[in-house]
C-alpha positions as a LaTeX table, in Angstrom:
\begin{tabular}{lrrr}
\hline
Residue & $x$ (\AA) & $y$ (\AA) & $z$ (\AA) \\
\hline
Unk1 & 73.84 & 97.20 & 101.89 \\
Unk2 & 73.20 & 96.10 & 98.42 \\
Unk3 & 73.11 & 92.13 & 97.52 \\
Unk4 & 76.34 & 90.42 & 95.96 \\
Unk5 & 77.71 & 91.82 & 92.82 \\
Unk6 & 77.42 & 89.54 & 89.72 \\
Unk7 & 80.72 & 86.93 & 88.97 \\
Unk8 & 82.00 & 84.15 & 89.02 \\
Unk9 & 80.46 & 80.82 & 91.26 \\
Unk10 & 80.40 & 81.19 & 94.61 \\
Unk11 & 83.24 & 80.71 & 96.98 \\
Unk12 & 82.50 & 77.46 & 99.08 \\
Unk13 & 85.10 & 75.08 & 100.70 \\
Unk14 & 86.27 & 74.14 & 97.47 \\
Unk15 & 88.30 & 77.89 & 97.57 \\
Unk16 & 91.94 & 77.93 & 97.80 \\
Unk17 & 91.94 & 81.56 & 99.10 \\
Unk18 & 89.79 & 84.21 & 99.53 \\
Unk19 & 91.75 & 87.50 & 98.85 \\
Unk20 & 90.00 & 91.01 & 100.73 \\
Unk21 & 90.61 & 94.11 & 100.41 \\
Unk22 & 90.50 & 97.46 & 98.16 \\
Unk23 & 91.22 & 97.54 & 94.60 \\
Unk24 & 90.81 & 100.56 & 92.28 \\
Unk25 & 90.52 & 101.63 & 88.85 \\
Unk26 & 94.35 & 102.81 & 87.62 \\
Unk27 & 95.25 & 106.06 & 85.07 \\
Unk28 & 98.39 & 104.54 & 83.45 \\
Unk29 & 100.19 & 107.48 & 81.46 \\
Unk30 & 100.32 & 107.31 & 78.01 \\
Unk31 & 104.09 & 108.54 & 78.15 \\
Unk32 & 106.77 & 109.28 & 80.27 \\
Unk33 & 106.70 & 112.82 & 82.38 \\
Unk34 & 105.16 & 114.44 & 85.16 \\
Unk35 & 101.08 & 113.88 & 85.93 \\
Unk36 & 101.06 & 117.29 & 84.81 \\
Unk37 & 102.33 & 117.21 & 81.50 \\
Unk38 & 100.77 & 113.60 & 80.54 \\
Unk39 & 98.18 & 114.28 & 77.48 \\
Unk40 & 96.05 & 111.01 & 78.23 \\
Unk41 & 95.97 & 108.01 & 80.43 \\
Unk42 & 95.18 & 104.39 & 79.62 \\
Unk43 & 92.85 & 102.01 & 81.87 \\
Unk44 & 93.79 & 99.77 & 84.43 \\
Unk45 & 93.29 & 97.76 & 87.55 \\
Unk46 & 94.92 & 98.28 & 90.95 \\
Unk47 & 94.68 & 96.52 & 94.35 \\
Unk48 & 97.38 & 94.50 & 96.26 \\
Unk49 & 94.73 & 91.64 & 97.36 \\
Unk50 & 92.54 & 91.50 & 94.00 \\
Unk51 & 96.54 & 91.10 & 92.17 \\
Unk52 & 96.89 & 88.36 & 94.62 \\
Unk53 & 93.94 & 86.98 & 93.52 \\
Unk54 & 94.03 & 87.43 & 90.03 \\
Unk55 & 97.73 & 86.08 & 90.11 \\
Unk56 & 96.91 & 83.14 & 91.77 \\
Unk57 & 93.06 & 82.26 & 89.51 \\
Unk58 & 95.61 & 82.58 & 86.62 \\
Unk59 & 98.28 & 79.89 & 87.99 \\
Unk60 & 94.91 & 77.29 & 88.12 \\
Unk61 & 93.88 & 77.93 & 91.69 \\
Unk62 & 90.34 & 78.35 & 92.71 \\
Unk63 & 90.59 & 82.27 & 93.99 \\
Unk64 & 88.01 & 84.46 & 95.75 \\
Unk65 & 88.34 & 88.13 & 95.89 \\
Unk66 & 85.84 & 90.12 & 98.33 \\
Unk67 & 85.76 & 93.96 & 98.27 \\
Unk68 & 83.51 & 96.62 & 98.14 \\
Unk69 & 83.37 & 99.18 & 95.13 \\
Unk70 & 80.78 & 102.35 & 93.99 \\
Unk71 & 77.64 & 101.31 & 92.35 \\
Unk72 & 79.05 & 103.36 & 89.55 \\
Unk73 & 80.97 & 102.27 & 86.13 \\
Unk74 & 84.36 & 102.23 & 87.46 \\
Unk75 & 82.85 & 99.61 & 90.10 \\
Unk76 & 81.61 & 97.73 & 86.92 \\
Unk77 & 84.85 & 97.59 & 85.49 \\
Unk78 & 86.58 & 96.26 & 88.45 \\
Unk79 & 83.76 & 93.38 & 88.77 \\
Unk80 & 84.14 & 92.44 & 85.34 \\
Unk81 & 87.83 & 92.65 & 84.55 \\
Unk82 & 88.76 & 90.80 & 87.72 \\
Unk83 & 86.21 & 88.15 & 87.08 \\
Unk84 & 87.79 & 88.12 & 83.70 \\
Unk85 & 90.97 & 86.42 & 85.61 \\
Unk86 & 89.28 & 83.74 & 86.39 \\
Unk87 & 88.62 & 84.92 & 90.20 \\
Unk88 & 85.17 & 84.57 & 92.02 \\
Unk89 & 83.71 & 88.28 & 92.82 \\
Unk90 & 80.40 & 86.55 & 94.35 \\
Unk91 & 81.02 & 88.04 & 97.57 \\
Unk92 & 81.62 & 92.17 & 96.34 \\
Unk93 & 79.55 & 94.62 & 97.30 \\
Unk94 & 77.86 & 97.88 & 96.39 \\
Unk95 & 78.13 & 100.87 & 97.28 \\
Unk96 & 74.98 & 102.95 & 96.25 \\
Unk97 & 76.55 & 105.94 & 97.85 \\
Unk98 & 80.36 & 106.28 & 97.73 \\
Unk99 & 82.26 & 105.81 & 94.61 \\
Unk100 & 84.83 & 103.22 & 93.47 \\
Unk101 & 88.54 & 104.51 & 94.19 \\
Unk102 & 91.02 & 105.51 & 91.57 \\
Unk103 & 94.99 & 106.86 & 91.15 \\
Unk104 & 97.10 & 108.04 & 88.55 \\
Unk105 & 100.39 & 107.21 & 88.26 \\
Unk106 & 103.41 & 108.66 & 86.12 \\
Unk107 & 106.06 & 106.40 & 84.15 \\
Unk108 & 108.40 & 106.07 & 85.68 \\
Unk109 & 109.52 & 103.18 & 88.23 \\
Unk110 & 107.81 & 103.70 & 91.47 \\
Unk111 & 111.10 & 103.92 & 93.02 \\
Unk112 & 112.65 & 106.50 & 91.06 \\
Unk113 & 112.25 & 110.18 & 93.14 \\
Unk114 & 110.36 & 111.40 & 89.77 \\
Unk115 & 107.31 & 108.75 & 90.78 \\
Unk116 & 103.91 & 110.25 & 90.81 \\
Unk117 & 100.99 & 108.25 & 92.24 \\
Unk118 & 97.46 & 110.55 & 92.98 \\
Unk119 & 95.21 & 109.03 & 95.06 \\
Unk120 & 91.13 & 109.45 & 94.93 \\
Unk121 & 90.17 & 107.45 & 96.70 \\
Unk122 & 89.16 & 108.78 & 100.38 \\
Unk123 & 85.94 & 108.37 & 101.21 \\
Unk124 & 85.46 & 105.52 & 98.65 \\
Unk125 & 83.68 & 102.45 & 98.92 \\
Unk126 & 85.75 & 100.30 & 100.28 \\
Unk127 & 87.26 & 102.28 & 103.04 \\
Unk128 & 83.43 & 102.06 & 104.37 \\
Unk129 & 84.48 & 98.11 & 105.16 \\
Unk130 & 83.33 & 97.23 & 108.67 \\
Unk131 & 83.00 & 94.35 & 110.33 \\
Unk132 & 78.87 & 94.74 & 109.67 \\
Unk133 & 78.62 & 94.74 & 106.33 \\
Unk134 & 81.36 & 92.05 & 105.23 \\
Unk135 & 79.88 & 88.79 & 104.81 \\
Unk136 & 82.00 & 86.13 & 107.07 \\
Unk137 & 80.45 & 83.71 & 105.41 \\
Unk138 & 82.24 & 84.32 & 102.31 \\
Unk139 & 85.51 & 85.65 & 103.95 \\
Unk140 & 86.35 & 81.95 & 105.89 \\
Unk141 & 85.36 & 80.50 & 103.50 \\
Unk142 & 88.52 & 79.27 & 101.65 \\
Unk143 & 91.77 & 77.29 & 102.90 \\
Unk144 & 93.18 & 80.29 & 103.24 \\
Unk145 & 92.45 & 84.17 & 103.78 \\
Unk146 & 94.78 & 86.12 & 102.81 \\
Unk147 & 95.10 & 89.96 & 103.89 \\
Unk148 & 97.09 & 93.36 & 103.77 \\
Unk149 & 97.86 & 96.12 & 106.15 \\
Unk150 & 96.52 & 98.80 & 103.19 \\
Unk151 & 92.38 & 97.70 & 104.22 \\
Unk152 & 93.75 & 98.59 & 107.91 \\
Unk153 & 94.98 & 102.27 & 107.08 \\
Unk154 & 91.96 & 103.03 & 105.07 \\
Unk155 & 89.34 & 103.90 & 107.72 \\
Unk156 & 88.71 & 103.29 & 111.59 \\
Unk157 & 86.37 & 100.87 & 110.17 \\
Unk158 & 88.53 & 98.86 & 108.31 \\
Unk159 & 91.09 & 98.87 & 110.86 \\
Unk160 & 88.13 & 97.37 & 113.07 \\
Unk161 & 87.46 & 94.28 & 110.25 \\
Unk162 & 91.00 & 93.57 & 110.45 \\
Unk163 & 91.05 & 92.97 & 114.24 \\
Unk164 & 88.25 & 90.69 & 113.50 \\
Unk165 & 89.65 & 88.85 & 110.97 \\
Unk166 & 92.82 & 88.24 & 112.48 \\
Unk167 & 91.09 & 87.32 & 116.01 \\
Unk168 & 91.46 & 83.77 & 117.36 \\
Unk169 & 88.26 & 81.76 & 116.12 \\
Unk170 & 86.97 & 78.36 & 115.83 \\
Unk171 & 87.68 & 77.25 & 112.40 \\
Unk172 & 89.15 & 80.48 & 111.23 \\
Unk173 & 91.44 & 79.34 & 108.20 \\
Unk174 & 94.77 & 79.99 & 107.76 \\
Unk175 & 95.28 & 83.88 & 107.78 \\
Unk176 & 98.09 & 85.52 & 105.42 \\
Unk177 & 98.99 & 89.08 & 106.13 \\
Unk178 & 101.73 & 91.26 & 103.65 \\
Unk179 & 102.02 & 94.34 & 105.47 \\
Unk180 & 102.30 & 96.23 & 102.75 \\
Unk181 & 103.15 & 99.59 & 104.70 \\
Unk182 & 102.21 & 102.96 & 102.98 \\
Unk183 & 103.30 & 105.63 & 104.71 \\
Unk184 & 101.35 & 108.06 & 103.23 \\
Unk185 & 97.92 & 106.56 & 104.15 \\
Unk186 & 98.79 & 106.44 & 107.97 \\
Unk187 & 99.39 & 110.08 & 107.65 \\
Unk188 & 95.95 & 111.12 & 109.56 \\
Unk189 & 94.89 & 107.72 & 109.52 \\
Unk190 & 92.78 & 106.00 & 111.85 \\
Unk191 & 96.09 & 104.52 & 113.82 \\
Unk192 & 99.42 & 104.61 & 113.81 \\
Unk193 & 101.05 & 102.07 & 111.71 \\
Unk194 & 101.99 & 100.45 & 114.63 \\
Unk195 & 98.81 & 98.66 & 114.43 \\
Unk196 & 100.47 & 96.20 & 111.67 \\
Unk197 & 102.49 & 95.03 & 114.10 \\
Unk198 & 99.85 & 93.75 & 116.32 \\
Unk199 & 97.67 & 92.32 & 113.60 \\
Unk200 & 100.73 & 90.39 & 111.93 \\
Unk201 & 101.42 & 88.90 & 115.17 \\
Unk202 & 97.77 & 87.67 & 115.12 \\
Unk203 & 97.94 & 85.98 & 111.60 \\
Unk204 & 99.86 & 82.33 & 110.45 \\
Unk205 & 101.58 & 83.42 & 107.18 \\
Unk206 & 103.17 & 86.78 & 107.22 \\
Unk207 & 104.79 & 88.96 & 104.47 \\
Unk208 & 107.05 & 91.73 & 105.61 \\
Unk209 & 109.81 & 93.79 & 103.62 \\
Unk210 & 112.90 & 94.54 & 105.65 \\
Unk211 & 112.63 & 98.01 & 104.50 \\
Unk212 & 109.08 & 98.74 & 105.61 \\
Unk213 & 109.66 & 97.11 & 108.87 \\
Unk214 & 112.10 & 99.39 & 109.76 \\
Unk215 & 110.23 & 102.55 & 108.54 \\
Unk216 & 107.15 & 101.60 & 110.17 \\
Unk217 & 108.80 & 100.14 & 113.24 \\
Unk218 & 112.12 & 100.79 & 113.49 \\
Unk219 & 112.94 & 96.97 & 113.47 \\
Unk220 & 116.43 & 96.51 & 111.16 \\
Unk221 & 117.41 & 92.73 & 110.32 \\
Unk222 & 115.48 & 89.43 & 109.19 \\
Unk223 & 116.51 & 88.25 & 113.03 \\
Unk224 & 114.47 & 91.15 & 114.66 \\
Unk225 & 112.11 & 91.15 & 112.94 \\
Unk226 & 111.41 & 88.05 & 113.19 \\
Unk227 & 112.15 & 88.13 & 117.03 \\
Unk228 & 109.02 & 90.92 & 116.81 \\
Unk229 & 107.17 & 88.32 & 115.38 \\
Unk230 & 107.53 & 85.09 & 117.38 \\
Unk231 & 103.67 & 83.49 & 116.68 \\
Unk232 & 103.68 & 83.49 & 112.80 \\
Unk233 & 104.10 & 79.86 & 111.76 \\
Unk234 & 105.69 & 81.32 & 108.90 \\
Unk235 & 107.32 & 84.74 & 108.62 \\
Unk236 & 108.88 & 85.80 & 105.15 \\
Unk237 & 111.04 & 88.96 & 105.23 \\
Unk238 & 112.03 & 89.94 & 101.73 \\
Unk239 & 114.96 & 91.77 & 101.25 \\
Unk240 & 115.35 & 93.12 & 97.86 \\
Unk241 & 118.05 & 92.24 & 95.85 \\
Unk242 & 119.27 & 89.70 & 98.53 \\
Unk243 & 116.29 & 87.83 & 98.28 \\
Unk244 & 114.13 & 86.18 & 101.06 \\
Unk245 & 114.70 & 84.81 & 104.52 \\
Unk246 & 111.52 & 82.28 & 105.90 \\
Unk247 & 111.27 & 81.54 & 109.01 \\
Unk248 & 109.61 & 78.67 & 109.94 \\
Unk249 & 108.63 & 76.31 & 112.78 \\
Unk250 & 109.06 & 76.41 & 116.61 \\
Unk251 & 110.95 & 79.70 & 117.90 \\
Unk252 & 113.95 & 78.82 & 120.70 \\
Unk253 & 112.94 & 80.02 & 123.53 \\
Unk254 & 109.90 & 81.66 & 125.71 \\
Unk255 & 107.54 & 83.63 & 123.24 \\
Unk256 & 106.64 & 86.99 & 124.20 \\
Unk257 & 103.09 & 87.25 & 125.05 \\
Unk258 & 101.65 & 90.84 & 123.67 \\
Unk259 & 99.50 & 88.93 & 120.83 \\
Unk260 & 97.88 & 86.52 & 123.34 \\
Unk261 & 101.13 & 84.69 & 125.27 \\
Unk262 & 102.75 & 81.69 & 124.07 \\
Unk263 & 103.60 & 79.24 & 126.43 \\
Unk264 & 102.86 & 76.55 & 123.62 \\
Unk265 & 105.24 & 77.59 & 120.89 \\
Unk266 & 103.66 & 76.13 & 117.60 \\
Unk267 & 105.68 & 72.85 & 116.05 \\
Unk268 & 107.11 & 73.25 & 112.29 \\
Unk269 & 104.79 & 74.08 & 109.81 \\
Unk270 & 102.22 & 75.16 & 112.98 \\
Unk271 & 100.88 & 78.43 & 113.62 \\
Unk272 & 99.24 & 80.16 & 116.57 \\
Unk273 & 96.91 & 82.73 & 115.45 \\
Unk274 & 96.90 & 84.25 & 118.96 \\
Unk275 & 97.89 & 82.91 & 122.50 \\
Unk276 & 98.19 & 79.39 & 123.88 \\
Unk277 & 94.70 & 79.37 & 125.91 \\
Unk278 & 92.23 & 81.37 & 122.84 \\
Unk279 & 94.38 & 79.87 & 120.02 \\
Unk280 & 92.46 & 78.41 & 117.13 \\
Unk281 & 90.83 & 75.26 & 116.62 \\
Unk282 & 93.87 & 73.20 & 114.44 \\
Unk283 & 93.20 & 73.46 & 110.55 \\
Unk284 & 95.14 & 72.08 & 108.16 \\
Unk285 & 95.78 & 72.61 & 104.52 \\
Unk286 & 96.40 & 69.34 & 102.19 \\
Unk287 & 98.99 & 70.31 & 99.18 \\
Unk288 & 98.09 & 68.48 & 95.93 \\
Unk289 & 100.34 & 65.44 & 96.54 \\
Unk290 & 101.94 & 67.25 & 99.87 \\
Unk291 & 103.08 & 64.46 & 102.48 \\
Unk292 & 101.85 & 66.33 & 105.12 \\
Unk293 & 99.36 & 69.72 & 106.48 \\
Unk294 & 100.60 & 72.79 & 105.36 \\
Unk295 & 99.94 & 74.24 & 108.38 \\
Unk296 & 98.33 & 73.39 & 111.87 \\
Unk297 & 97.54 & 75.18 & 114.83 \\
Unk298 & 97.54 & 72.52 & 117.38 \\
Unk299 & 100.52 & 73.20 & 118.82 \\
Unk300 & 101.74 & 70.32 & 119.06 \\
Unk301 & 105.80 & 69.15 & 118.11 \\
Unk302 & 108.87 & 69.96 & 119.27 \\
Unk303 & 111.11 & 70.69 & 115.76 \\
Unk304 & 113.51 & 73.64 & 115.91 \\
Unk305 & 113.12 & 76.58 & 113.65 \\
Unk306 & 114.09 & 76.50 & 110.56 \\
Unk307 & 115.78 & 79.52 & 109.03 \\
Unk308 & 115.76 & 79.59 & 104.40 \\
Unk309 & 117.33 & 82.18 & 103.19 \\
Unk310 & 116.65 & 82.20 & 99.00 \\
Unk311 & 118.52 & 84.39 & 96.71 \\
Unk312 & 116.52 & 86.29 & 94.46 \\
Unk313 & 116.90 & 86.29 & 90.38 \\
Unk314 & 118.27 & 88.52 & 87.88 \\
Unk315 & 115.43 & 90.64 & 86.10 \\
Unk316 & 116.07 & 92.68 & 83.41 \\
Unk317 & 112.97 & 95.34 & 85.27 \\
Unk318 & 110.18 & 97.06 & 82.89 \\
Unk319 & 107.99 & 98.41 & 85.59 \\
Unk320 & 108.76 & 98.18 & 89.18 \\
Unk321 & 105.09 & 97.30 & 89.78 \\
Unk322 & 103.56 & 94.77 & 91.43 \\
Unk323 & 106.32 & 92.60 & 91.96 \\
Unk324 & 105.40 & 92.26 & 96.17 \\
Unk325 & 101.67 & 90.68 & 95.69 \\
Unk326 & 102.91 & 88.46 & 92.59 \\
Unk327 & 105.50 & 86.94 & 95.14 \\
Unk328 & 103.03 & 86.73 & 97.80 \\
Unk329 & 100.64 & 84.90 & 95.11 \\
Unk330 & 103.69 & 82.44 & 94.07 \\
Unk331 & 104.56 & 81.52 & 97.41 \\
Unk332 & 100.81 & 81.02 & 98.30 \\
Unk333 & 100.43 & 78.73 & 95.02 \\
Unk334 & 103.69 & 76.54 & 96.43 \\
Unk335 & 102.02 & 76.53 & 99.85 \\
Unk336 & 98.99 & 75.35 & 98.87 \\
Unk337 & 100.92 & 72.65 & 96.31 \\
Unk338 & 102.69 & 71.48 & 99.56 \\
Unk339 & 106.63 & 72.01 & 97.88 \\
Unk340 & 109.35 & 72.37 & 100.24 \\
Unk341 & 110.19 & 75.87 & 101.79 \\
Unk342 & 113.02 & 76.68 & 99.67 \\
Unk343 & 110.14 & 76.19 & 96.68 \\
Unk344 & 108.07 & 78.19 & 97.67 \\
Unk345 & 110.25 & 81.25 & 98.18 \\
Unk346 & 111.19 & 80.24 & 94.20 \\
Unk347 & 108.06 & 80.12 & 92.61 \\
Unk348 & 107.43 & 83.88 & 94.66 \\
Unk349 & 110.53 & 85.20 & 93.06 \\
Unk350 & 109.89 & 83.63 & 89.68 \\
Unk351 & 105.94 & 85.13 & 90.04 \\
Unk352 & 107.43 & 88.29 & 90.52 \\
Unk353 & 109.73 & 88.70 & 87.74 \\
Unk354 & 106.71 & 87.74 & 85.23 \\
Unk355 & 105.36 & 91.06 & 86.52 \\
Unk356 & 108.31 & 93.29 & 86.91 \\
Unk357 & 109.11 & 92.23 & 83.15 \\
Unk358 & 105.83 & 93.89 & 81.88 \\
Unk359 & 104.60 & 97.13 & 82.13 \\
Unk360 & 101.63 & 97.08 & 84.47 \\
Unk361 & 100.31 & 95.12 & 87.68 \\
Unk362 & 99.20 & 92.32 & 86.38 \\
Unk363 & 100.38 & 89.77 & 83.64 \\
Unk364 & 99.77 & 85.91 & 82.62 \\
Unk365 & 102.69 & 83.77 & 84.66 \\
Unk366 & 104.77 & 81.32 & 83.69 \\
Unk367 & 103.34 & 77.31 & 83.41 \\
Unk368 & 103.44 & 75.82 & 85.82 \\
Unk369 & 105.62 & 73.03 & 84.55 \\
Unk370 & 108.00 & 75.15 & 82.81 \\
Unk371 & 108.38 & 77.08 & 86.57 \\
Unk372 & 108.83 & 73.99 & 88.42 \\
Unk373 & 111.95 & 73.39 & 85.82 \\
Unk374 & 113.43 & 76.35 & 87.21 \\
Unk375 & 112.35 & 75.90 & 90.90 \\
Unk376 & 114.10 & 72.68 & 90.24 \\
Unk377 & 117.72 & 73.89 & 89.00 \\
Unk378 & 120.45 & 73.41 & 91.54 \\
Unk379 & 121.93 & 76.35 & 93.39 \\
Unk380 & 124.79 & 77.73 & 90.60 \\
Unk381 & 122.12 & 77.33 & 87.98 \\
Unk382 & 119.60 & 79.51 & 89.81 \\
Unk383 & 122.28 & 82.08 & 90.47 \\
Unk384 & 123.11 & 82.44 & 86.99 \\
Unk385 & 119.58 & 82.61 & 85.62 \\
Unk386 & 118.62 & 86.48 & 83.94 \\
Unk387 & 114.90 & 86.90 & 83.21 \\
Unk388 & 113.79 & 89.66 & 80.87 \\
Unk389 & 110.61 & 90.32 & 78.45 \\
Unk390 & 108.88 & 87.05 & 77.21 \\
Unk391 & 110.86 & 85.25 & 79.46 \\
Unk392 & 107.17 & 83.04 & 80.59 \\
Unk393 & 106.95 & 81.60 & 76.86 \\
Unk394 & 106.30 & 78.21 & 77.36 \\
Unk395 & 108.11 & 76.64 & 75.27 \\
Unk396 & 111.66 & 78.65 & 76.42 \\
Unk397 & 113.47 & 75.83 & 78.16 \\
Unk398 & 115.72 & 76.72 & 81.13 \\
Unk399 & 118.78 & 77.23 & 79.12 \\
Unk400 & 117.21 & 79.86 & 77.01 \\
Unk401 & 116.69 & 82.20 & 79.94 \\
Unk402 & 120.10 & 81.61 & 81.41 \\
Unk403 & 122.85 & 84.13 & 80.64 \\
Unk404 & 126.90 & 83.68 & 81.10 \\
\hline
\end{tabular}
């Protein structure tokens, strides 16, 4: 294994979150059509836990990304433009052997039945992840780690690092998991996406889609799903156009027990990582200005669930891409600011229109004052906000976004 690729500073405990996982070089067509008709392709970046990262560097928190890419030029590219966000790629690796991934992708909006994405990227360097050649040190070594199902579907390997990561430890920090399902990388995979399940269940922060749950488990409703996931302090199912329902706090009830048992239910804003006797050593997380831990896995407290449901915002949509790890980064950024629930689900939705209202992945989001002036509107105000291109200006007041 080759030594650390060049970047940013080290991560050390001064880290807000350390984001791993694959990312890849992206073909972005030049126009509109099929990948087969498309003269020439422009360059870009692609990787749901290097967007997190770069999302959240950009909003002014100190972000780690760790992956592993080709010792090649599209592995140069990936180092350098990510770094370029601000984020600390200390901790990537070479690959002197396989290459860096890549995909094309057509036009139009990846959920349009015309979408095209090609995929290159078996074999590549980071599906060769294991838990051998990752260095822990780095990984736990921010507040928070934050995770996706993809790393799990792209080898037997990485499947294997993600049991790790997610396994009850001393000190481990708190773990955030989207589970980002994508069906066509379990086809022949090393598992059955089942496997999310069980690894969600083992993390503190979890990101799940109604949709994919029910694909990839057959689970319909925020209330099942979140009755398949009873040991997440924190379980945020986003549903579309309806928003996002958290779920946070002490479940009623016994918890079931196939992620470790449960016997001690966490308390509000608490966590169990796995089962009551192998659960974590308590960490907590101190907002900037936040009255209390973010989270803490002592299990300790008696409060009852608490149940947010947020409605999301009115985007006028340029590319449907991106939108899920920009939310995951907003919410993360709230977190890790302390802000109330309802807040945090906000910020996520307002993270993810700045993408959704530009074309690619990636894009710089709003201040952070002029989003806590829209966090802060009251309930009719937020319904009747519309968000379109430019819309993150900084000097566009509320008002100037809203629309009759």
């Amino acid at each position: 294994m080759s030594g650390p690729a060049a970047g940013t500073a080290r991560a050390d405990a001064t880290t807000d979150v350390v984001c791993l996982g694959e990312s890849m070089v992206t073909f972005l067509p030049s126009q509109p059509g099929r990948l087969a008709d498309v003269p020439s392709f422009g360059r870009g970046i692609g990787g749901a836990e290097s967007n997190v990262a770069c999302a959240l560097a950009a909003a002014g928190h100190r972000a780690a990304w760790v992956g592993r890419v080709g010792a090649d030029g599209f592995g140069d590219h990936l180092v350098e433009t990510i770094g370029g966000y601000g984020v600390d790629t200390s901790a990537v690796r070479r690959d002197p052997v396989r290459p860096t991934g890549i995909y094309f992708r057509t036009a139009t909006d990846r959920g349009a039945g015309a979408h095209e994405v090609a995929y290159y990227r078996a074999g590549s360097a980071a599906s060769a992840m294991s838990p051998a050649n990752v260095p822990y040190e780095e990984v736990f070594a921010g507040r928070v780690l934050h995770l996706s199902g993809i790393t799990a579907a792209l080898s037997a390997d990485c499947l294997a690092l993600l049991r790790e990561l997610t396994a009850p430890r001393p000190g481990r920090p708190l773990v955030s998991f989207d589970v980002n399902h994508r069906p066509h990388l379990w086809r022949g995979g090393p598992a059955d996406a089942s496997v999310l399940l069980e690894l969600a269940r083992r993390c503190d922060l979890v990101f799940v889609g109604e949709d994919e749950a029910e694909e990839a488990w057959g689970i319909v409703g925020a209330e099942a799903i979140r009755a398949a996931l009873p040991e997440p302090g924190v379980v945020v199912v986003k549903r579309g156009s309806a928003g996002a329902t958290v779920f946070s706090g002490r479940r009623p009830g016994p918890r079931s027990s196939n992620a470790g048992g449960a016997e001690n239910a966490p308390a509000s804003r608490s966590t169990g990582g796995g089962g009551a006797e192998d659960a974590p050593a308590s960490r907590s997380i101190e907002g900037e200005g936040a009255e209390s831990a973010l989270v803490s896995r002592s299990g300790e407290g008696d409060e009852a669930e608490m149940v947010t449901p947020v409605p999301a915002l009115r985007v006028d949509v340029v590319a449907a891409v991106g939108a899920g790890d920009a939310f995951a980064a907003g919410f993360l950024s709230a977190t890790l600011r302390g802000l109330p629930v309802r807040d945090r689900v906000r910020h996520g939705h307002l993270m993810a229109a700045a993408v959704l209202t530009v074309p690619g992945d990636l894009t710089e989001p709003p201040a952070r004052d002029h989003a806590d002036r829209l966090v802060a509107l009251d309930d009719e105000a937020w319904g009747r906000l519309r968000l379109g291109p430019g819309w993150t200006a900084a000097d566009r007041a509320p008002e100037e976004v809203r629309t009759p």
